[in-house]
C-alpha positions as CSV (number, residue, x, y, z in Angstrom):
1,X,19.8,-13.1,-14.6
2,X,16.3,-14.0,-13.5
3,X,17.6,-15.0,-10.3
4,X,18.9,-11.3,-9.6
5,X,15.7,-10.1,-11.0
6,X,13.8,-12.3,-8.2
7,X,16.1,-10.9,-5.3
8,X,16.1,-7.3,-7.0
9,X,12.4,-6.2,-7.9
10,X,10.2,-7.7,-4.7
11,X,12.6,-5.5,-2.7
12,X,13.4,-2.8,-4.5
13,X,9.5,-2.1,-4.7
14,X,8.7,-2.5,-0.9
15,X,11.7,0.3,-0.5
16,X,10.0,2.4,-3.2
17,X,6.3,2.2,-1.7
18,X,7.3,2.8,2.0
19,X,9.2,5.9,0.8
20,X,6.3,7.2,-1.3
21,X,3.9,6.0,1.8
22,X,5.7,8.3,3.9
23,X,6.5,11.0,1.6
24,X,3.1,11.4,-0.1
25,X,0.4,9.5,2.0
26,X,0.0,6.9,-1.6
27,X,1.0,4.2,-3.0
28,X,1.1,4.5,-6.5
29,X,-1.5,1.8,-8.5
30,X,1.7,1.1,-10.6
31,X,3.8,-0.8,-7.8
32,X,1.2,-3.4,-7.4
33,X,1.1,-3.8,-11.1
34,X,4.4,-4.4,-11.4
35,X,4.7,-6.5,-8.7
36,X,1.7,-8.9,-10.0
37,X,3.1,-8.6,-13.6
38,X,6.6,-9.7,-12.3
39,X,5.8,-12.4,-10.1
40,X,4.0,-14.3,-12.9
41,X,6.8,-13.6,-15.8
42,X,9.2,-15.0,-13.4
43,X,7.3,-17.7,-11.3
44,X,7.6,-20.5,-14.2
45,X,11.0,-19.3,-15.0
46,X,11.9,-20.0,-11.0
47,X,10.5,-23.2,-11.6
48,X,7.1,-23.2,-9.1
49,X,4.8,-25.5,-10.2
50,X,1.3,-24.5,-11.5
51,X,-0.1,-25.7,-8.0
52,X,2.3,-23.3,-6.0
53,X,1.6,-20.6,-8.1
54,X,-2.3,-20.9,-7.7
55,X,-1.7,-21.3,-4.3
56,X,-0.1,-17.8,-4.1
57,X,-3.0,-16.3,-6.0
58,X,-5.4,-17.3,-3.6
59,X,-2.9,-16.0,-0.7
60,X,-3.5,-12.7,-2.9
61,X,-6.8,-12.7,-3.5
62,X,-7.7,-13.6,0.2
63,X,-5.7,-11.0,1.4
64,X,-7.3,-8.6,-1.1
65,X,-10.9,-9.5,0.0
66,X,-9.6,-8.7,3.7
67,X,-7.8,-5.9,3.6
68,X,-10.6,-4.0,1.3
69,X,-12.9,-5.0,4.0
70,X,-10.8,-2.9,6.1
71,X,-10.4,-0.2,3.4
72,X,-14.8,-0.1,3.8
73,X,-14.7,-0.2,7.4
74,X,-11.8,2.9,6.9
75,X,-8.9,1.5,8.8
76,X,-6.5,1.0,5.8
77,X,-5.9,3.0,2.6
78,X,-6.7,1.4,-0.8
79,X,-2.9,1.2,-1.5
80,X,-2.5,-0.1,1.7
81,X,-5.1,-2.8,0.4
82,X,-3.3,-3.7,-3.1
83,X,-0.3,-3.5,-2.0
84,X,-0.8,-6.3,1.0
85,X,-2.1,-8.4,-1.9
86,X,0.2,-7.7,-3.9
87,X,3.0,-8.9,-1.2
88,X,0.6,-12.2,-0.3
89,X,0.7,-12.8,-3.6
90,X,5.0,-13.3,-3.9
91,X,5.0,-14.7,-0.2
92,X,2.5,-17.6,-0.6
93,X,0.6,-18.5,2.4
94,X,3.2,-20.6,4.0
95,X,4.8,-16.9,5.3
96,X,1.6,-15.4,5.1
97,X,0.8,-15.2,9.0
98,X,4.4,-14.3,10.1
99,X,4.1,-11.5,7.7
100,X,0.4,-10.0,8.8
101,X,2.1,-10.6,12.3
102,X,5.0,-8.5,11.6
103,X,3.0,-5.8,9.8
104,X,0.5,-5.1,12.9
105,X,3.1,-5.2,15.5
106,X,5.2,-2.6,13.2
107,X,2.1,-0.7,12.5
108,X,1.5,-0.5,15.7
109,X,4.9,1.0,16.2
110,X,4.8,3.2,13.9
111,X,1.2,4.2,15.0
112,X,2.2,4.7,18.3
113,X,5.4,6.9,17.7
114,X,3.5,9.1,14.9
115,X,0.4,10.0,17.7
116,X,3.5,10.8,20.0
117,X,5.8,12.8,17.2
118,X,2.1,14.8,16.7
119,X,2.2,15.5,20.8
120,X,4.8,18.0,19.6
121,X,4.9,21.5,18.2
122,X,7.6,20.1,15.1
123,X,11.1,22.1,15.1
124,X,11.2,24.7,12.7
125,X,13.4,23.2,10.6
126,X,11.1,20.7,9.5
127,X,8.0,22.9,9.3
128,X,8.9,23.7,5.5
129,X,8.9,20.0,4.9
130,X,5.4,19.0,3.2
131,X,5.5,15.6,3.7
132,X,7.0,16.4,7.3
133,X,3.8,18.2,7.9
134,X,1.4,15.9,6.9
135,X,2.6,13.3,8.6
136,X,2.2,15.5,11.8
137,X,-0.9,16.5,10.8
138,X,-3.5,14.6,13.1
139,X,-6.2,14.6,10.3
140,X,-4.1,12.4,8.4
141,X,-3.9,8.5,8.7
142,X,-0.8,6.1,9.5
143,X,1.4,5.7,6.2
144,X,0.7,1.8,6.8
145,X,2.4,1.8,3.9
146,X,5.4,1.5,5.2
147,X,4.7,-1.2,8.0
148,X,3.9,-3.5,5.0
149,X,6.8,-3.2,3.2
150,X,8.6,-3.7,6.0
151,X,7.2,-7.0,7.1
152,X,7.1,-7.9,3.8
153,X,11.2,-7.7,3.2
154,X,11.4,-9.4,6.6
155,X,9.4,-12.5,5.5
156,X,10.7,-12.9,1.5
157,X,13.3,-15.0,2.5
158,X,11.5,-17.9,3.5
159,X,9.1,-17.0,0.3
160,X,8.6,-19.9,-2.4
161,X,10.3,-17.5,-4.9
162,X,12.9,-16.4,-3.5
163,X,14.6,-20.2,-2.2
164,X,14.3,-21.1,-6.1
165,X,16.0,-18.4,-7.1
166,X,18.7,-18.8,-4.1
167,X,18.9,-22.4,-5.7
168,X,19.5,-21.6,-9.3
């Protein structure tokens, strides 16, 4: 049963923050509690060693110290920001440079096709849509958000957590 929750909750939150990225421009503070909170009830139970699991807390707390350098500087959102750590924290820093490389080359994506989409007068159909519209609007940032989650469901196979519960 802790096995499913291992495969279950890490993904099942990345899903749920990219959707409320794109849908609201936030990431609710509650998704990056629950992902801390869950990682550590079910990190012994996985059987990581202390070392490991220190190991990903300073993954997550390094990330945490960058990205809110980039949260000063402007260039991410502060649930941009906890929720990176949040994922650095579960992946460990063994994945830890695939998955910042996979999260800029998807930002970028995403970047790039959102300044394009906002080129364009949208179709009527969606100008009734409120998260449509902000996400057109050219005042409004890049739902990172989403790039994150991505990346981060790209890379938690070949997380620390997720082989020991693959192995139970």
């Amino acid at each position: 049963m802790l096995d499913l929750a291992v495969l279950v909750i890490f993904p099942g939150l990345m899903v749920f923050a990219a959707i409320s990225d794109m849908l609201t421009m936030t990431i609710p503070n509650r998704v990056s509690l629950v992902l801390i909170a869950a990682f550590f009830l079910l990190a012994p139970f996985m059987g990581l060693s202390w070392s490991t699991v220190g190991w990903h807390v300073a993954a997550g707390l390094l990330v945490l110290v960058v990205t809110f350098m980039l949260f000063n500087f402007g260039w991410v959102g502060g649930g941009d920001a906890k929720l990176a750590a949040a994922t650095a924290l579960w992946l460990g820093f063994p994945t830890l440079p695939r998955y910042a490389v996979l999260a800029a080359i998807i930002g970028g994506v995403i970047t790039l096709g959102l300044l394009q989409l906002r080129r364009f007068d949208l179709p009527e159909s969606w100008q009734n849509k409120n998260w449509m519209l902000r996400l057109h609007d050219s005042k409004v940032g890049i739902p990172y958000g989403i790039a994150l989650a991505i990346a981060g469901l790209i890379v938690y196979p070949d997380s620390a957590i997720w082989l020991a519960a693959k192995a139970i």
